[in-house]
N, C-alpha and C positions, 0 to 999 in steps of 0.2 A: 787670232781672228784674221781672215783674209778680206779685201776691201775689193768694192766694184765700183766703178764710182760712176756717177752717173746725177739726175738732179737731185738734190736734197729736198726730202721729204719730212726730215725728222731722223730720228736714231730708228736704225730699221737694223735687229739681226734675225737672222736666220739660220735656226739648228738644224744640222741635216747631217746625215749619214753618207759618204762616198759611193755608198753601193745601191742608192735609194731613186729608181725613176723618179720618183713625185716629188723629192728633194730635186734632181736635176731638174726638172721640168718645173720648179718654182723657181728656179735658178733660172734658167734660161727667159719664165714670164720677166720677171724683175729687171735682169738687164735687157728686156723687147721694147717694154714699158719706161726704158734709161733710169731708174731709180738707185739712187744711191746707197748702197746698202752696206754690211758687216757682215759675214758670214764665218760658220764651224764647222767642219766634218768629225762630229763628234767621236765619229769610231778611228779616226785616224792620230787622236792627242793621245798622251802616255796617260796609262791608267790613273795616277794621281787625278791630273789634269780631268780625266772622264768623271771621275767622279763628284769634282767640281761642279762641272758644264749638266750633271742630269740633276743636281740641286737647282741649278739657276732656271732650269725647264720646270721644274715642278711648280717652282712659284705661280707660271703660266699656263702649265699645263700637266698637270697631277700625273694623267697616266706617260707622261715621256715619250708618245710617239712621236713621227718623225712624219714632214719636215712640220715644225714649229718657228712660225715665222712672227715675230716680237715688235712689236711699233710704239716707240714713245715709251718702255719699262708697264706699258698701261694695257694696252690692246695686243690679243692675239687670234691667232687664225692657224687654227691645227690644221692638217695634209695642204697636198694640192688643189685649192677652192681658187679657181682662174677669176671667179664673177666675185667671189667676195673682196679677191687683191686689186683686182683692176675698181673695184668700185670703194676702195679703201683709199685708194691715191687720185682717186677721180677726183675729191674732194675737197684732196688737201691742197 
C-alpha cells in the first residue's frame, strides 16, 4: 500500500485500479480535502497479491468495483461519490 498523508481521519484505504478516472479523481478529492489516507492500484500487485486485495473488497463491497474507498474496516463508499467523501470527513 502506498501512503498520502495528509490529516488523520482514521484508517482510510482506497482500492483503485491505475487505469481508473474515478479512482484518480477520488485520489485527487482526498488529497484536495488534505486526508490521510492508504491507497492500492489493484491491477498493478502480482497476481497472488490480487487475489488477496479483491477478498478484502468483498468484505466491503460484494460486487468489487472500483474505486472502493474503506473508512474505519466499517464504512464504505463505492465509485467516485464527491458529496458522500467530502460529507464523510466533514464530520469527523
Amino acid at each position: 500500500m502506498k501512503h498520502s498523508k495528509g490529516i488523520d481521519k482514521g484508517k482510510v484505504i482506497l482500492y483503485a485500479l491505475s487505469t481508473c478516472q474515478w479512482c484518480r479523481k477520488t485520489k485527487d478529492l482526498l488529497r484536495d480535502l488534505n486526508i490521510d489516507y492508504y491507497y492500492v492500484d489493484v491491477d498493478l500487485a502480482d497476481n497472488e497479491k490480487q487475489k488477496e486485495l479483491v477478498e478484502e473488497i468483498k468484505k466491503f463491497n460484494p460486487s468489487c468495483s472500483f474505486p472502493t474507498l474503506v473508512i474505519e474496516d466499517k464504512d464504505c463508499i463505492i465509485g467516485f461519490d464527491e458529496e458522500k467523501i467530502k460529507e464523510k470527513f466533514k464530520k469527523q
